[in-house]
N, CA, C and O of each residue as an XYZ file, in Angstrom:
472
protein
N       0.818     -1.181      0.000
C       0.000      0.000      0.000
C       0.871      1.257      0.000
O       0.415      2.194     -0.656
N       2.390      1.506      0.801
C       3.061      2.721      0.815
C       3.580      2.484     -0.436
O       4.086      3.554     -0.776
N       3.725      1.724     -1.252
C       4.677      1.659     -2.530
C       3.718      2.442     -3.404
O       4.092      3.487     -3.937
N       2.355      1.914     -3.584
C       1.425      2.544     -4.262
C       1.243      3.935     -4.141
O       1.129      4.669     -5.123
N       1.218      4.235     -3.245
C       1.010      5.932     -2.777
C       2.072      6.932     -3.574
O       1.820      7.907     -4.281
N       3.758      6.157     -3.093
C       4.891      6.720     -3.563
C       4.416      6.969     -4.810
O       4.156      8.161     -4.977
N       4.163      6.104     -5.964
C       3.898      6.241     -7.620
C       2.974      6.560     -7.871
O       2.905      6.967     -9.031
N       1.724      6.615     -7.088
C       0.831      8.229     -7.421
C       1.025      9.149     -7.174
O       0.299     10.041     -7.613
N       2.210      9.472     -6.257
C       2.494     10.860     -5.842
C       3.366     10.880     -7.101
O       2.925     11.548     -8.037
N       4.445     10.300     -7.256
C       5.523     10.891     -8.234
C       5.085     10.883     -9.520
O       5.770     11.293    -10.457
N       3.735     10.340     -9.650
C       3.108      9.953    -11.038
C       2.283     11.592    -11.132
O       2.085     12.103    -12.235
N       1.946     12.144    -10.102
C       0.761     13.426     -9.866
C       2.115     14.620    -10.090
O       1.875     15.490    -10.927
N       3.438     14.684     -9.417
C       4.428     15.449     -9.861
C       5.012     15.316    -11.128
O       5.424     16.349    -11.655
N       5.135     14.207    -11.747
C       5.719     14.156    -13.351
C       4.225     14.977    -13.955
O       4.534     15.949    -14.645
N       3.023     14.818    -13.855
C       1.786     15.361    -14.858
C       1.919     16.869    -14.365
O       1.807     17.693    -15.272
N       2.074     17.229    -13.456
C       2.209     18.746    -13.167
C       3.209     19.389    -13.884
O       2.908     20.319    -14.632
N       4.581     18.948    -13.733
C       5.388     19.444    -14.021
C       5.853     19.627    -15.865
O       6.632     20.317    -16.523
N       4.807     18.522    -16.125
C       4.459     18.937    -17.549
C       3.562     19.439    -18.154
O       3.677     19.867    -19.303
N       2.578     19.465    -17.514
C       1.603     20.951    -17.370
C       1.618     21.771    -17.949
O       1.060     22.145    -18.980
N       3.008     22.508    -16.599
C       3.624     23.787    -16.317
C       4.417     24.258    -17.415
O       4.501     25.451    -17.710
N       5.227     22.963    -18.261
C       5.990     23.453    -19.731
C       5.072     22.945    -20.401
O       5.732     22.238    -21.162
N       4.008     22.787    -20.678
C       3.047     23.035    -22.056
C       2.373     24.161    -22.895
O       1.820     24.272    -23.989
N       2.783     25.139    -21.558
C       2.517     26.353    -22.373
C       3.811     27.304    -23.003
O       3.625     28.326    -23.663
N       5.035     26.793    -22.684
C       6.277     27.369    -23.232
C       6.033     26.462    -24.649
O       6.028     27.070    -25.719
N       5.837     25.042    -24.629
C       5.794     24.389    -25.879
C       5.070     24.696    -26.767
O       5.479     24.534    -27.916
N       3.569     25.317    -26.504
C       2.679     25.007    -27.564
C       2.640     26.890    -27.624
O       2.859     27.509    -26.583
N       2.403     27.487    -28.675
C       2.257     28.715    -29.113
C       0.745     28.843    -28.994
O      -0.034     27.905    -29.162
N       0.495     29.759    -28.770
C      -0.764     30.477    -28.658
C      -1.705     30.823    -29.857
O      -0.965     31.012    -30.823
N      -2.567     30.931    -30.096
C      -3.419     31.941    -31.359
C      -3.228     33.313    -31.074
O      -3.062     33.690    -29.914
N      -3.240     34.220    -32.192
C      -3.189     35.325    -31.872
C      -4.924     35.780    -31.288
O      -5.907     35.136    -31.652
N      -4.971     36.486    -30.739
C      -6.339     37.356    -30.379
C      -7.126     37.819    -31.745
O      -6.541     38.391    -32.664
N      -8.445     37.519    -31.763
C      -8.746     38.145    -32.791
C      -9.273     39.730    -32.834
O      -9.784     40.262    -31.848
N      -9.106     40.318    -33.935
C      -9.033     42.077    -33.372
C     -10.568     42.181    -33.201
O     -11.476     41.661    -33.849
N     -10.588     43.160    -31.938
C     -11.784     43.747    -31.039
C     -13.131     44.293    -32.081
O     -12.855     43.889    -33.211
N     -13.735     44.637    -32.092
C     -14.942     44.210    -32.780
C     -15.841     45.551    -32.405
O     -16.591     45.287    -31.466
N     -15.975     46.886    -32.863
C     -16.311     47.984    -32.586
C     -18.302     47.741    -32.142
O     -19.128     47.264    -32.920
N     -18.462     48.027    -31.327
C     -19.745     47.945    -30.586
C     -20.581     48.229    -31.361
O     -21.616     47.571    -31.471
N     -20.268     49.431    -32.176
C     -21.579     49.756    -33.266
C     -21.779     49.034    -34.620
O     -22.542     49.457    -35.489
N     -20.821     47.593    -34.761
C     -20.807     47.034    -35.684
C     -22.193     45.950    -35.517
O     -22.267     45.415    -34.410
N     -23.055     45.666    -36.311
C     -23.852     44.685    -36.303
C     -23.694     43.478    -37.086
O     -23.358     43.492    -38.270
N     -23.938     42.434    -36.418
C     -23.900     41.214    -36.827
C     -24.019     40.658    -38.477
O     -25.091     41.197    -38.753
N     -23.730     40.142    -39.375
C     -23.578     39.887    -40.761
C     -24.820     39.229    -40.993
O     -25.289     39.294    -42.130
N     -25.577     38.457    -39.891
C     -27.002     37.622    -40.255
C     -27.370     38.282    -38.850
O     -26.688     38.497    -37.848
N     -29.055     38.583    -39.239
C     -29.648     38.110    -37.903
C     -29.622     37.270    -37.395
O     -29.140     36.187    -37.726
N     -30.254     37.638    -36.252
C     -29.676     36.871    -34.478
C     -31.582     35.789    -34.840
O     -32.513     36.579    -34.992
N     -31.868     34.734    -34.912
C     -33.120     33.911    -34.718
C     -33.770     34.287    -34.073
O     -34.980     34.069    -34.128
N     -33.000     35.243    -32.919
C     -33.919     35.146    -31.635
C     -34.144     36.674    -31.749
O     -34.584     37.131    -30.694
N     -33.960     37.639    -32.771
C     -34.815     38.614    -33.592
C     -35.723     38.556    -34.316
O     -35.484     38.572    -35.523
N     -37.081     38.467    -33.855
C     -38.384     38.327    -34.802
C     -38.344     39.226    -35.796
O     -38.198     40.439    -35.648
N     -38.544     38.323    -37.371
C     -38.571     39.125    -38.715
C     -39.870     39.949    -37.971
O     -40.348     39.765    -36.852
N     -40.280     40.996    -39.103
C     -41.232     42.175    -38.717
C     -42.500     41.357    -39.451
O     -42.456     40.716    -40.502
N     -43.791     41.612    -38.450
C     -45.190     41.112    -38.419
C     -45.124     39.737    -38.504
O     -45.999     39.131    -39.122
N     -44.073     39.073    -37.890
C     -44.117     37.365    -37.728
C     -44.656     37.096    -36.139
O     -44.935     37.947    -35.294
N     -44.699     35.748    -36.040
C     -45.352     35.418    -34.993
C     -44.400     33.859    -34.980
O     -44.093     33.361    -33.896
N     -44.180     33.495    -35.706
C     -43.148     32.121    -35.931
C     -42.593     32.039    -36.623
O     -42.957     32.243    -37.781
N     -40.730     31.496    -36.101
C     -39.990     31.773    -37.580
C     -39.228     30.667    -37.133
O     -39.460     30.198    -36.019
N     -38.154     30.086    -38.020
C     -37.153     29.270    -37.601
C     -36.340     29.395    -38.784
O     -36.785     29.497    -39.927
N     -34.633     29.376    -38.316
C     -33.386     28.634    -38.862
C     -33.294     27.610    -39.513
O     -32.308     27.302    -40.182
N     -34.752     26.676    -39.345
C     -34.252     25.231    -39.811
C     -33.538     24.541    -38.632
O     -33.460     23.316    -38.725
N     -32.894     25.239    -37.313
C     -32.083     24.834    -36.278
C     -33.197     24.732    -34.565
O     -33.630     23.819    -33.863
N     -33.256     26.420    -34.546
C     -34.055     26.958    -33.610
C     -35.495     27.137    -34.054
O     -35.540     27.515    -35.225
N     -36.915     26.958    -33.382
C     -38.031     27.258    -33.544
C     -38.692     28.480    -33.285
O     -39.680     28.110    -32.650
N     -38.756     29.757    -33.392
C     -39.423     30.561    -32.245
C     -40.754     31.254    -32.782
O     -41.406     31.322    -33.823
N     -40.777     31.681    -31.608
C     -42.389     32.054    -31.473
C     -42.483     33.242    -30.152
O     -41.796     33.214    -29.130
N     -43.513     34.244    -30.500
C     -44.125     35.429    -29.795
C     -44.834     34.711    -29.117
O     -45.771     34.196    -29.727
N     -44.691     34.370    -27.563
C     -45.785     34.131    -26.655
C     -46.555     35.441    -26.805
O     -46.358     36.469    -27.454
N     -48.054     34.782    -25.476
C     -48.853     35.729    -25.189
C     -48.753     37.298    -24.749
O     -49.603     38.135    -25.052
N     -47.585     37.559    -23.991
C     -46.947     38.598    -23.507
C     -45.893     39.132    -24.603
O     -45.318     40.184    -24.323
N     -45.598     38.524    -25.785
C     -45.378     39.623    -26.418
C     -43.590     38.864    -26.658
O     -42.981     38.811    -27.727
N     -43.057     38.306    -25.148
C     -41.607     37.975    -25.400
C     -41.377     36.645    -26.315
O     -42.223     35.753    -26.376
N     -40.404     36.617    -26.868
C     -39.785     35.727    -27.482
C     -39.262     34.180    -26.728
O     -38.431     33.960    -25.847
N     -40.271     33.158    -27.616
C     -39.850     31.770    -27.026
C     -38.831     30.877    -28.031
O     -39.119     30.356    -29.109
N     -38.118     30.877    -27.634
C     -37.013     29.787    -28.449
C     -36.558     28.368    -28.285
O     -35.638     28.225    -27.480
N     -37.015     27.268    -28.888
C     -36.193     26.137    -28.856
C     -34.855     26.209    -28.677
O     -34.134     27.112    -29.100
N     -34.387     24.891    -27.807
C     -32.694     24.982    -27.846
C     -32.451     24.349    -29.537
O     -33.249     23.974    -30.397
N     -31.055     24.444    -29.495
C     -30.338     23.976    -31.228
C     -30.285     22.907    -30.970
O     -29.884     22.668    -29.831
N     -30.555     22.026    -31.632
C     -29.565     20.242    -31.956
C     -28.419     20.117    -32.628
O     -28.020     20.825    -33.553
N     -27.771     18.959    -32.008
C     -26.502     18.914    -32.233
C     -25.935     18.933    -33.685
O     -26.544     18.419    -34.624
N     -25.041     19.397    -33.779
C     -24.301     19.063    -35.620
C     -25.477     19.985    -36.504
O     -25.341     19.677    -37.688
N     -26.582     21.007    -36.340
C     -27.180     21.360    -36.875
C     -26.491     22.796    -37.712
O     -25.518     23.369    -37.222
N     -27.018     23.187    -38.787
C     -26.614     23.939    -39.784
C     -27.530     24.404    -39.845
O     -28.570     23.920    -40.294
N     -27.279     25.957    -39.199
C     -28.716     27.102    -39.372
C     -28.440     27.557    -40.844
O     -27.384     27.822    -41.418
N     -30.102     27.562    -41.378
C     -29.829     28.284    -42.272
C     -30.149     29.519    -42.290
O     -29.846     30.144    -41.274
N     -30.997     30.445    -43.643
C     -31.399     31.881    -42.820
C     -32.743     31.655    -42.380
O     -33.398     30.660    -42.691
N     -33.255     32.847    -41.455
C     -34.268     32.672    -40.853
C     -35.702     33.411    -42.020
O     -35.771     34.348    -42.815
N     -36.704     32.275    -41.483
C     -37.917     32.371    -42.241
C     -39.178     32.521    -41.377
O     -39.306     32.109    -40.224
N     -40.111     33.191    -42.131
C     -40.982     33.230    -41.426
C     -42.151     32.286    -41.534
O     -42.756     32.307    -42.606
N     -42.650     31.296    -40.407
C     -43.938     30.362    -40.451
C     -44.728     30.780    -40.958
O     -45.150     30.641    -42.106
N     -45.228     31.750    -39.571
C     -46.917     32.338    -39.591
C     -46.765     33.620    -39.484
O     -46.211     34.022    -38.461
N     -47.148     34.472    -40.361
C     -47.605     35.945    -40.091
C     -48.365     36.542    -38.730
O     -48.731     35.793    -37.824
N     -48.511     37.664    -38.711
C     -49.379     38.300    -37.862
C     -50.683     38.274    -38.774
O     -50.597     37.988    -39.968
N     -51.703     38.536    -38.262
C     -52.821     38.757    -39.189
C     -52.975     39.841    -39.689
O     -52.501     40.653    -38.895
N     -53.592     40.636    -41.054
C     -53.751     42.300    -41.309
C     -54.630     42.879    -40.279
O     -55.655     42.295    -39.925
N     -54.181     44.252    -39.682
C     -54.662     44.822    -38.936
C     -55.791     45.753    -39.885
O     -56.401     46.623    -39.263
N     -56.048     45.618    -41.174
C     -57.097     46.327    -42.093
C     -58.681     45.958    -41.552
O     -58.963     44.777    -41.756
N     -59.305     46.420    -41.175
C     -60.736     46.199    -41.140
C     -61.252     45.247    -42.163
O     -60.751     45.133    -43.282
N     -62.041     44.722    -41.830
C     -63.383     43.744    -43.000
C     -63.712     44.235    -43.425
O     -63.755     45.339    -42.882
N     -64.278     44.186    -44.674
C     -65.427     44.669    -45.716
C     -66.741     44.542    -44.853
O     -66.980     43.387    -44.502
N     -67.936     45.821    -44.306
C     -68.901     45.343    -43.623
C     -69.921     44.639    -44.493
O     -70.535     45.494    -45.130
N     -70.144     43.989    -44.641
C     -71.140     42.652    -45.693
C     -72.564     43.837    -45.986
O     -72.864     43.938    -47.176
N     -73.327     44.610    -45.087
C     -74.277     45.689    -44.853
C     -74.017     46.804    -45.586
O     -74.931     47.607    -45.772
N     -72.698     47.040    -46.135
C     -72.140     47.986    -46.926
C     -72.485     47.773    -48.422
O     -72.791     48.734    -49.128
N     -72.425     46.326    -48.965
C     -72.365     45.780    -50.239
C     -73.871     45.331    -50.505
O     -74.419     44.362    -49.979
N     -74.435     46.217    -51.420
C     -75.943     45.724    -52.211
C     -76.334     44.508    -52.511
O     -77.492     44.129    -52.683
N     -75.223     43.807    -52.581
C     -75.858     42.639    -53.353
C     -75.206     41.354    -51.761
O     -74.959     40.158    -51.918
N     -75.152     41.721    -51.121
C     -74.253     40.933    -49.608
C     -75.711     40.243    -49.613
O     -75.441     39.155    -50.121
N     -76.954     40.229    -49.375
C     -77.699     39.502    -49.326
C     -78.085     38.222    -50.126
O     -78.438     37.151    -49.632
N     -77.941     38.556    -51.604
C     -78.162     37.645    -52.739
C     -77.013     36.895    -52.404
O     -77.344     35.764    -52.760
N     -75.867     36.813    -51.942
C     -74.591     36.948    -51.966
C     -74.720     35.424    -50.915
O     -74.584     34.298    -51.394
N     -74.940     35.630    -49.770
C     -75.310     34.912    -49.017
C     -76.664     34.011    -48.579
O     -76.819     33.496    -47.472
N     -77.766     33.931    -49.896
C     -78.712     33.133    -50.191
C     -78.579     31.830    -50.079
O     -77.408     31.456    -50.151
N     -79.509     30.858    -49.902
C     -78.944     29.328    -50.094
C     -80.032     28.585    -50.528
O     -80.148     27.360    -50.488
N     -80.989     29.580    -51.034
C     -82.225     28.971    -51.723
C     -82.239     29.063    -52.653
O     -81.284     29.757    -53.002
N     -83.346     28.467    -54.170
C     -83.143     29.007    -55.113
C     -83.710     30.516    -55.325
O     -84.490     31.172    -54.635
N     -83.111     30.787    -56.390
C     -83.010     32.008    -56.884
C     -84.667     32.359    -57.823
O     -85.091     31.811    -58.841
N     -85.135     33.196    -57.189
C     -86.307     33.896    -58.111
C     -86.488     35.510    -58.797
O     -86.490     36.561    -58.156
N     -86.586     35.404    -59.784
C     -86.724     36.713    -60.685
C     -87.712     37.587    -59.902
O     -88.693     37.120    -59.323
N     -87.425     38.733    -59.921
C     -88.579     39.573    -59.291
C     -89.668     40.376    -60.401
O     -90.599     41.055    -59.969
């Protein structure tokens, strides 16, 4: 049992101590240059609703306008390849109806009997 101990200890000091020179060995990446705040992203973000959507997806992520208005998003699956984002379902037109009471003929229109000459 003390023999064992000895060669995990000296086994736990040889892995440290090469550790410690793995970063003299291996070179670094350079940093990539800083990225000015007022720059915007090259694609939208998914989790930016296109305008008058209500459901859109990547092909990756699903989302959707809950009731309150905020944004619900599926997580991604693995190995997935977003593509660009599309929209499901629209909002509906906020234009008024045609009032049926407006149109002369809305009655004939909506008949389901036969038809008689007057």
């Amino acid at each position: 049992m003390q023999h064992f101990r000895i060669v995990m200890l000296a086994l736990a000091v040889m892995l440290t101590a090469s550790l410690a020179h793995a970063e003299d060995m291996l070179p670094l990446p350079p940093d990539p240059p800083a990225r000015a705040q007022n720059d915007s992203p090259a694609e939208p973000s998914v989790h930016a609703p296109p305008p008058r959507c209500l459901q859109w997806s990547d092909r990756c992520v699903q989302c959707r306008k809950g009731d309150d208005g905020a944004v619900l998003c599926s997580n991604i699956g693995p190995a997935c390849q977003p593509d660009t984002v599309q929209c499901i379902q629209t909002a509906p037109d906020d234009e008024p109806k045609a009032d049926p009471k407006a149109d002369p003929d809305a009655d004939r229109k909506t008949e389901t009997g036969p038809r008689t000459s007057p």
